[in-house]
Backbone as a chain_set.jsonl record, in Angstrom:
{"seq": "XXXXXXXXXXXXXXXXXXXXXXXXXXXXXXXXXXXXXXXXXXXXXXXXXXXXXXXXXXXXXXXXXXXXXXXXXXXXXXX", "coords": {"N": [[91.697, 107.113, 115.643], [92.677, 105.263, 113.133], [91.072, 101.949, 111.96], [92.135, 99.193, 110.632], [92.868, 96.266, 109.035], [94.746, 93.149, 109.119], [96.153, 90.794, 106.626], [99.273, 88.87, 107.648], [101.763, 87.16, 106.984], [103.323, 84.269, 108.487], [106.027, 83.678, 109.357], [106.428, 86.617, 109.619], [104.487, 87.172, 111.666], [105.626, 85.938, 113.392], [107.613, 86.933, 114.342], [106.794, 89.521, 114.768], [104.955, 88.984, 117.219], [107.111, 88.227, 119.293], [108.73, 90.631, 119.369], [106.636, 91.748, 120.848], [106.047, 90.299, 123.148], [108.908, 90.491, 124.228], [108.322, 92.547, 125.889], [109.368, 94.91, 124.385], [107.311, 96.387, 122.967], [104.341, 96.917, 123.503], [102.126, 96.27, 122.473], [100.877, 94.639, 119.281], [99.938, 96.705, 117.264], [100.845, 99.138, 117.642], [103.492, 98.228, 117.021], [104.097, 98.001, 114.711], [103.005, 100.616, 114.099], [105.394, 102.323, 114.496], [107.006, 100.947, 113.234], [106.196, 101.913, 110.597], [106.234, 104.56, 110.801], [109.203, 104.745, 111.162], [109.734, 104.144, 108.523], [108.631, 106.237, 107.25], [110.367, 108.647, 107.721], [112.69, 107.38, 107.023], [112.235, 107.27, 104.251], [111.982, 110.108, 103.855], [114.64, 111.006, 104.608], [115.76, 109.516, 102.347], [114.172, 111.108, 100.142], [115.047, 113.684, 100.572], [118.224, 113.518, 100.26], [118.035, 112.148, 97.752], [116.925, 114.977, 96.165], [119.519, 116.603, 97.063], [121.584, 115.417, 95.467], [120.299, 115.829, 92.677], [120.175, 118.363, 92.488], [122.799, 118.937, 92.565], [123.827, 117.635, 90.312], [122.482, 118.776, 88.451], [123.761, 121.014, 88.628], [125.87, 121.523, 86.992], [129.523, 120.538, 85.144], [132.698, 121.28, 86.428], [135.652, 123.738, 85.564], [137.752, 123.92, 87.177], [140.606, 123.851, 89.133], [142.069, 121.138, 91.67], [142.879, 122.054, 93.655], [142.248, 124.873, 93.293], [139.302, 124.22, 93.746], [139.304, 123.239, 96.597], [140.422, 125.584, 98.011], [137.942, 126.891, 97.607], [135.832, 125.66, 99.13], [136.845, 125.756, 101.394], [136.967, 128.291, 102.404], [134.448, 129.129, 102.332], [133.298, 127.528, 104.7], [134.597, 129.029, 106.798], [132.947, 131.24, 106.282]], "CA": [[92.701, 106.382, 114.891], [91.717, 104.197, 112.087], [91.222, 100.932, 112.296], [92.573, 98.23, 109.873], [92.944, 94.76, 109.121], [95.83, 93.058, 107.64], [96.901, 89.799, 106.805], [100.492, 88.596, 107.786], [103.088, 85.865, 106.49], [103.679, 83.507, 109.151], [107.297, 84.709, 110.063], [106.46, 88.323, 110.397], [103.867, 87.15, 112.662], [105.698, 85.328, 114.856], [108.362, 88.417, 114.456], [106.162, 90.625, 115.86], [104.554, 87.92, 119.096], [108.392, 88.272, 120.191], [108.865, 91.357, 119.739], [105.352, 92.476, 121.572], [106.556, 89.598, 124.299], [109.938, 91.081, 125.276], [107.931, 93.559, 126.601], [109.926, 95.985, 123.716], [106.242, 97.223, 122.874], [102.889, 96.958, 124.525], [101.336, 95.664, 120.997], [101.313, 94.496, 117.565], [99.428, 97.788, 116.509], [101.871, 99.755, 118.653], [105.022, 98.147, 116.717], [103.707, 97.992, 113.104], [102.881, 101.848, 113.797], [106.653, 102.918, 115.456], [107.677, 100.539, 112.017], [105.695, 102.945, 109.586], [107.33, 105.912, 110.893], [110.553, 104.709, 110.832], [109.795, 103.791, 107.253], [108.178, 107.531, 106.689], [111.262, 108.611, 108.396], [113.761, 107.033, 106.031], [112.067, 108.024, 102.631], [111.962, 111.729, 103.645], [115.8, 111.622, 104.238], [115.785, 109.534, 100.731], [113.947, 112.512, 98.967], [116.443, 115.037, 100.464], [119.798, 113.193, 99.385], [117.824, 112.078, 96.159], [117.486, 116.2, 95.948], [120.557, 116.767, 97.055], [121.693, 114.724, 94.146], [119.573, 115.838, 91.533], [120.55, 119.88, 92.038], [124.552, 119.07, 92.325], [124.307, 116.801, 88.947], [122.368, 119.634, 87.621], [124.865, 122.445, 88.361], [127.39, 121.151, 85.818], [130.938, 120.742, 85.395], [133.871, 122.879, 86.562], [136.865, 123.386, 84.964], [138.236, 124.695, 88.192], [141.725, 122.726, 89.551], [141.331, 120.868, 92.517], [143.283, 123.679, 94.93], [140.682, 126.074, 93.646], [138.017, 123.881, 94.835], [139.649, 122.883, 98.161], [140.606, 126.923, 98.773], [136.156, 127.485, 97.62], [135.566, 125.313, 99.82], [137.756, 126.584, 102.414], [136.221, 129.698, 102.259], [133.114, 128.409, 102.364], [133.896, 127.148, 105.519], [135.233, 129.888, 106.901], [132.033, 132.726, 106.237]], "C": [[91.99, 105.375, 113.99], [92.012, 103.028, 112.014], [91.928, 99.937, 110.808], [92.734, 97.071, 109.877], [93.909, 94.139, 108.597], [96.552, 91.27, 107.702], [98.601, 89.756, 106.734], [100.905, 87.612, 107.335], [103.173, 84.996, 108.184], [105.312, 83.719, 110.259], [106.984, 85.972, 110.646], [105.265, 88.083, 111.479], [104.419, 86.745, 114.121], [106.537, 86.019, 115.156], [107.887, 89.298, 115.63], [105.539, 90.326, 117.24], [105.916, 88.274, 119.64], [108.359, 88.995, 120.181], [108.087, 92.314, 121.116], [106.005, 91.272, 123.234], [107.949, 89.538, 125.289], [109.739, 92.287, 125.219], [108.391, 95.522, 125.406], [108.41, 96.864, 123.064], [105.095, 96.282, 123.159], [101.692, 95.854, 123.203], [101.811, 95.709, 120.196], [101.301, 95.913, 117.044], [100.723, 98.881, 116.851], [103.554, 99.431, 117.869], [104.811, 98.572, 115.142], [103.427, 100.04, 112.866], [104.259, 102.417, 113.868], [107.358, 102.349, 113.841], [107.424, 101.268, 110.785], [106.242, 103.804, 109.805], [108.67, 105.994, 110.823], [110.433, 104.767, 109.298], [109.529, 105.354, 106.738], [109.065, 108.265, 106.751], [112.524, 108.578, 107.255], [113.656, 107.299, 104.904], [112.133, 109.406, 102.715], [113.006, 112.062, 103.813], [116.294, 110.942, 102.799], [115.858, 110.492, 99.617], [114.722, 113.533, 99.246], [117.802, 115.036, 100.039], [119.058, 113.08, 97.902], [117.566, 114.089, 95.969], [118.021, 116.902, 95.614], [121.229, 116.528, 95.589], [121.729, 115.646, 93.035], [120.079, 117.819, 91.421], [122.159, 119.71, 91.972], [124.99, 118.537, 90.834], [123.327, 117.765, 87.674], [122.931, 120.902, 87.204], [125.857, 122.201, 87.273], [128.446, 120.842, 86.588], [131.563, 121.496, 85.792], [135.22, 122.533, 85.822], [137.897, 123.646, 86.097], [139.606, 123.297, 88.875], [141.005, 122.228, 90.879], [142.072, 121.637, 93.511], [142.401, 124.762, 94.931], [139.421, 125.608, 94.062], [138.205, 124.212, 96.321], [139.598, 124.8, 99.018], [138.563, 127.21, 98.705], [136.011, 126.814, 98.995], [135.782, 125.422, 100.986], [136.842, 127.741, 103.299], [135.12, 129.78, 102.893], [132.707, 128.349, 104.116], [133.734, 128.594, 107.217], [134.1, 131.548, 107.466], [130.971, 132.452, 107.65]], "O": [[90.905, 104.829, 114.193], [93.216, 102.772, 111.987], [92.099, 100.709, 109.865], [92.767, 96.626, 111.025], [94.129, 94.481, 107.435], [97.231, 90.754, 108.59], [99.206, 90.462, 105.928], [99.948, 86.841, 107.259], [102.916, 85.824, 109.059], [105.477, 83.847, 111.472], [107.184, 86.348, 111.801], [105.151, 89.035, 112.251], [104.063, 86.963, 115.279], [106.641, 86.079, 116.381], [108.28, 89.627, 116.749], [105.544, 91.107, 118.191], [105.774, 88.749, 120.767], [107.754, 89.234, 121.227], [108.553, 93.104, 121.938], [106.32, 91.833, 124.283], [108.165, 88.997, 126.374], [110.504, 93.119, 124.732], [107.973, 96.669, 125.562], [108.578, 98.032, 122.711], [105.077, 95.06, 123.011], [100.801, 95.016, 123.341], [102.816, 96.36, 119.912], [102.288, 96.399, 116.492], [101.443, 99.264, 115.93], [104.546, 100.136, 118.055], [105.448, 99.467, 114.586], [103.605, 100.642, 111.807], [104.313, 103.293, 113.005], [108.122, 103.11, 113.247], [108.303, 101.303, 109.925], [107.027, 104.107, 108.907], [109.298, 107.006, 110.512], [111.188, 105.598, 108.793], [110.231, 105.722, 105.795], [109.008, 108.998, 105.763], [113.121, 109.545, 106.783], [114.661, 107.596, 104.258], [112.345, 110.009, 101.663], [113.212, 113.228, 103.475], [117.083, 111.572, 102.096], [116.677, 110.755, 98.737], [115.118, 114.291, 98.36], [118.463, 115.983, 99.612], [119.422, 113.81, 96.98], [118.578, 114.457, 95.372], [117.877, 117.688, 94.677], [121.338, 117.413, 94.74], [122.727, 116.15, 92.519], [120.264, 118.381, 90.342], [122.74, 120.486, 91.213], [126.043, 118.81, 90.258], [123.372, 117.599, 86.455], [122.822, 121.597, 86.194], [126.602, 123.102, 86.887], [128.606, 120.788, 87.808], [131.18, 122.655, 85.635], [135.707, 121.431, 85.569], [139.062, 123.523, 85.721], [139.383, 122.091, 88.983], [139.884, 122.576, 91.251], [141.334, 121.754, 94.49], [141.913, 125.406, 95.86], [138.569, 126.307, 94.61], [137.624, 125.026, 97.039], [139.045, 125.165, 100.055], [137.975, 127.669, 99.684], [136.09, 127.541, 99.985], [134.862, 125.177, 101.767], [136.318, 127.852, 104.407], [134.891, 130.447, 103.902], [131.883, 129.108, 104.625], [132.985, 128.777, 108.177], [134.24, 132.408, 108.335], [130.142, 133.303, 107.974]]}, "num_chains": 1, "name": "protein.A"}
């Protein structure tokens, strides 16, 4: 594992002494890592709604009523 060094702010230090002191993890290194993955975590369902997004606002318009959606969608549903 690779080592690192990192200065902290004063708050997030004393953030993380409590946290590491109600026992909720064993260490600093130990929380700051569990906090990166959450963070790695949350941008990779980012890039799948941003995605998401980006192919529905590229399909276009429909001229389609909204009963012929609701029945597509239905359908949809349905298979």
């Amino acid at each position: 594992m690779a080592r690192q060094s990192i200065s902290l702010t004063e708050p997030n230090d004393e953030w993380l002494k409590t946290q590491v002191n109600t026992k909720e993890y064993s260490s600093k290194s130990e929380l700051v890592n569990d906090l990166i993955r959450q963070a790695r975590k949350q941008q990779a369902e980012i890039n799948w709604i941003r995605a998401k997004l980006e192919k529905a606002e590229n399909s276009g318009f429909t001229s389609d009523s909204k009963a012929a959606i609701l029945a597509q969608s239905k359908s949809l549903l349905n298979d």
